[in-house]
C-alpha positions in Angstrom: 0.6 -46.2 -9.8 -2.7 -48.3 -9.6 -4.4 -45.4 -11.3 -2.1 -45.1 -14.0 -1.9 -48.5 -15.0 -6.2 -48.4 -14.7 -5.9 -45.2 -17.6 -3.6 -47.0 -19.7 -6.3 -50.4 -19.8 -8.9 -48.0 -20.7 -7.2 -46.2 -23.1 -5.9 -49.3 -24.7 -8.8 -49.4 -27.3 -8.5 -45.7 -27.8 -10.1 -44.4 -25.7 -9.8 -41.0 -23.9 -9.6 -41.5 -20.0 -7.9 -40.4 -17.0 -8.0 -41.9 -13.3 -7.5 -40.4 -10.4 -7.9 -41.6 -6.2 -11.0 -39.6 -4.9 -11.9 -38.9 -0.9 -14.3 -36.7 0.6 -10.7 -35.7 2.5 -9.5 -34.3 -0.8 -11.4 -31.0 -0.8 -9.7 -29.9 2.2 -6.2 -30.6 1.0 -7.0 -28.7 -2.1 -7.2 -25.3 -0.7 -3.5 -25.4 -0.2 -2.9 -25.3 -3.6 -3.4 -22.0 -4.1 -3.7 -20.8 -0.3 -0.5 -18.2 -0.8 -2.3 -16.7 -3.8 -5.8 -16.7 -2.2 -4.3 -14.9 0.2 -2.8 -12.5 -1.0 -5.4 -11.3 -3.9 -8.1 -11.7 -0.9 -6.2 -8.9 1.2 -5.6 -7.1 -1.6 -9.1 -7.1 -2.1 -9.9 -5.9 1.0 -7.5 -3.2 1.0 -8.6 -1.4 -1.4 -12.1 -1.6 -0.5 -10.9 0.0 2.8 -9.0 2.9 0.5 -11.6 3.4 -1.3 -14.8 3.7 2.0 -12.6 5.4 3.8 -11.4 8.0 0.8 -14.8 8.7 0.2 -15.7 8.6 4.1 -13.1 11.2 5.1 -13.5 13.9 2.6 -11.3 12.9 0.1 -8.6 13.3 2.7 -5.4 11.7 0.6 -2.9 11.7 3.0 -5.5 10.5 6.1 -6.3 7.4 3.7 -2.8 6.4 3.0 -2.3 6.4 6.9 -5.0 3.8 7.6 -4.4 1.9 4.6 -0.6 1.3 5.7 -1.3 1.0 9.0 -3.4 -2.0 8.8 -1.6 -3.3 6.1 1.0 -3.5 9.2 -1.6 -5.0 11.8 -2.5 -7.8 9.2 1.4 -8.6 8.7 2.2 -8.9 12.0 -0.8 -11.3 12.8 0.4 -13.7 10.2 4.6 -13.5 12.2 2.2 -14.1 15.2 0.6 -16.7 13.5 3.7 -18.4 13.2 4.4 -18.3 16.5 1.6 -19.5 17.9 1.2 -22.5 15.6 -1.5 -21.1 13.4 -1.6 -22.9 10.4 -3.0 -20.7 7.0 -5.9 -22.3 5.5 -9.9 -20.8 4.6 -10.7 -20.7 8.2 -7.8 -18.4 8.9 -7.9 -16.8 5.7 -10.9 -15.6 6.6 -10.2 -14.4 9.8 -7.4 -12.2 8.5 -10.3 -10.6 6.2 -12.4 -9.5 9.1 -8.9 -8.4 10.8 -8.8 -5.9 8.2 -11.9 -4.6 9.0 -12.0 -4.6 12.6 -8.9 -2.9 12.4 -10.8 0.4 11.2 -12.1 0.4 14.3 -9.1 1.0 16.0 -7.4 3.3 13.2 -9.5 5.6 11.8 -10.7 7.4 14.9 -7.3 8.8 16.0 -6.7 9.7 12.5 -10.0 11.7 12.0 -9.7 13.5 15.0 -6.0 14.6 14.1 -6.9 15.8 10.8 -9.6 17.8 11.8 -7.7 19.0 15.1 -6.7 22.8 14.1 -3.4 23.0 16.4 -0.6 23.9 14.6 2.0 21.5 16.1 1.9 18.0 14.7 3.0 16.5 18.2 0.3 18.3 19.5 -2.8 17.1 17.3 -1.4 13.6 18.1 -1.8 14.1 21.6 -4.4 15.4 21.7 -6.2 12.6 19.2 -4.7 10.1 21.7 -6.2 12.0 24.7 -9.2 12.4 23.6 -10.2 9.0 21.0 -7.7 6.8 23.0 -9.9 5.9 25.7 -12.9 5.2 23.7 -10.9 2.5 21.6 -9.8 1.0 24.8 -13.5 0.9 26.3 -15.6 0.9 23.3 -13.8 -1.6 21.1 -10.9 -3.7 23.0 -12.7 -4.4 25.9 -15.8 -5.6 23.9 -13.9 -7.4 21.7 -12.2 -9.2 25.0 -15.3 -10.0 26.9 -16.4 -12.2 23.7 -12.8 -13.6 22.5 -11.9 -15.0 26.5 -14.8 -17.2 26.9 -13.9 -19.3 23.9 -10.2 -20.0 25.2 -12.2 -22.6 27.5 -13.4 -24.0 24.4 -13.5 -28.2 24.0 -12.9 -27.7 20.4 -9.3 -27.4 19.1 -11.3 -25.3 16.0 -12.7 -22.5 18.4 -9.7 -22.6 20.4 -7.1 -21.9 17.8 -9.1 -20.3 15.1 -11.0 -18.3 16.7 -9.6 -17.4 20.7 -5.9 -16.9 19.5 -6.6 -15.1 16.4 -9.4 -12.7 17.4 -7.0 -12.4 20.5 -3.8 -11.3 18.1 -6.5 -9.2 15.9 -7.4 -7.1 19.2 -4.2 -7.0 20.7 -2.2 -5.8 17.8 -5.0 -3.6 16.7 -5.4 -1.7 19.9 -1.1 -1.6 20.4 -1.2 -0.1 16.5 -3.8 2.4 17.1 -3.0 3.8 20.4 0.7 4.0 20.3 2.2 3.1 16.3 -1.0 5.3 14.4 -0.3 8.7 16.5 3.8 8.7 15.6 3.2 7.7 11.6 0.7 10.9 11.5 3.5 12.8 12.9 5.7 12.1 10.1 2.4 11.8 7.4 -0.3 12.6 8.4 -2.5 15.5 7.2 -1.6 18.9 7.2 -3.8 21.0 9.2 -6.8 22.4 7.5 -6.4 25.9 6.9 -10.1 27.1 5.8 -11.0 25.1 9.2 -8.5 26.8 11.3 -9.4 30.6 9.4 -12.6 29.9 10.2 -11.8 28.9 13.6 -9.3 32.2 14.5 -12.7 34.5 12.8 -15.0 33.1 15.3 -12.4 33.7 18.0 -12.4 37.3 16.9 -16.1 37.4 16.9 -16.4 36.3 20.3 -13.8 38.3 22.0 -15.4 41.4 20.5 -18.6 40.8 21.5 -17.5 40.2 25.0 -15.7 43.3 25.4 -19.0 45.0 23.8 -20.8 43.3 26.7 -18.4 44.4 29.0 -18.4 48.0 27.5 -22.2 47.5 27.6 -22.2 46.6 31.1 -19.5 49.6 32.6 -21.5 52.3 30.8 -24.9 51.0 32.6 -23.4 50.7 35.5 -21.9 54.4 35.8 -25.2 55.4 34.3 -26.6 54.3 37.5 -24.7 55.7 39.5 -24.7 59.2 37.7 -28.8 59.2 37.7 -28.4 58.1 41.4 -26.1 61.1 42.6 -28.5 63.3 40.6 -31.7 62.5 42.3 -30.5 61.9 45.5 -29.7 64.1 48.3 -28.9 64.8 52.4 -31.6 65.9 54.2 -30.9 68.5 56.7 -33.4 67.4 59.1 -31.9 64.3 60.2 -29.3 63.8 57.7 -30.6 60.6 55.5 -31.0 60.8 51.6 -33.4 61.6 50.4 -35.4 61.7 46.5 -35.6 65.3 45.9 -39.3 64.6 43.8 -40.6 63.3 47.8 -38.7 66.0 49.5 -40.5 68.4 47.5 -43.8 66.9 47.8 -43.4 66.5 51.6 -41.8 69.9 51.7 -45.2 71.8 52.5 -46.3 69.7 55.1 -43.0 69.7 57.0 -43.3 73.3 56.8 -47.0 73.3 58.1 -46.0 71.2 60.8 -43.1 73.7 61.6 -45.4 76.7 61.9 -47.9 74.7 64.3 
């Protein structure tokens, strides 16, 4: 009110001015004037760089893409119902947050997902098992736990900034991740995941060939010697009479004379 009747003063003598109230407070209320679009073109933003690093990244692997992408599409919506929850108001500093929650969540997606495309088992159910056997515990240790041992000290934070900002939200970010990756990304790559790579798994049966092969060559190799052995050591072996030992007949026939000498005397 005060400001517009301070405009219509000045523009009395026809002039061309508008008042408005001004506080250093005011640039912080701004940002939620267009926090729901910000948002929203920032993830977007961030998705696709994802689709596109990780297209690139795992060999142009379509339907391995389209897994992550949705998946932490998932992870970032459910952080924002959590959000709710947990009183976890939407501004920059969260906005923000939910950026880097797109990229930590790589971390727990895409190694399951790699080791299931390149797995050469036949049976969806069991690439997925075996991706979670063998990637599962290294997304426990190598990125929840780490991600723990930093987020838990700030919970005993002073500041209401680190505390709900920061501890709860990296807190969501790692729990939700982890619960996506480990138990959520295995059952979605059942149902879309990549079909299993035939050149890979060609290649794979030819080697087993190979091998197998060669080891019954070995094996072959190995019999024949062995009788070989055995043949040359019936053939050059013999009882004496004398005492009844064997005998080489090459010594027996170089000792031969002597024996005989000694016989006569």
């Amino acid at each position: 009110m005060v400001a517009d009747n301070i405009t219509a003063s000045l523009n009395a003598d026809g002039g061309d001015y508008y008042v408005f109230p001004y506080s250093i407070t005011y640039i912080y209320y701004e940002q939620y004037l267009t926090m729901v679009e910000d948002t929203v073109y920032q993830l977007t933003i961030a998705l696709i760089a994802v689709f596109c690093v990780t297209f690139i990244l795992l060999g142009f692997d379509i339907f391995s893409t389209f897994a992550i992408v949705l998946t932490i599409a998932i992870i970032v919506i459910d952080t924002l119902g959590c959000m709710y929850l947990w009183d976890i108001d939407l501004n920059a500093v969260s906005l923000v947050n939910l950026v880097m929650a797109i990229g930590m969540s790589v971390e727990f997606i895409s190694h399951i997902t790699r080791y299931f495309a390149v797995c050469t088992e036949t049976s969806r159910v069991k690439r997925a098992q075996l991706a979670v056997g063998h990637m599962g515990s290294s997304i426990l240790s190598g990125v929840a736990f780490t991600n723990l041992a930093g987020i838990i000290p700030l919970a005993f934070a002073k500041s209401q900034l680190f505390e709900v900002f920061y501890f709860r939200m990296f807190l969501l970010i790692t729990l939700i991740g982890c619960a996506h990756g480990i138990m959520f990304q295995p059952i979605l790559l059942i149902y879309i995941g990549p079909p299993v790579n035939k050149a890979k798994l060609l290649n794979e049966q030819q080697n087993a060939v190979k091998e197998k092969v060669k080891e019954e060559s070995d094996n072959n190799a190995y019999e024949n010697l062995a009788l070989d052995k055995e043949d040359e050591k019936e053939h050059y072996t013999k009882l004496d009479p004398r005492n009844g030992t064997e005998m080489h007949s090459v010594g027996m026939q170089a000792d031969m004379p002597e024996c005989e000498a000694n016989h006569t005397e």
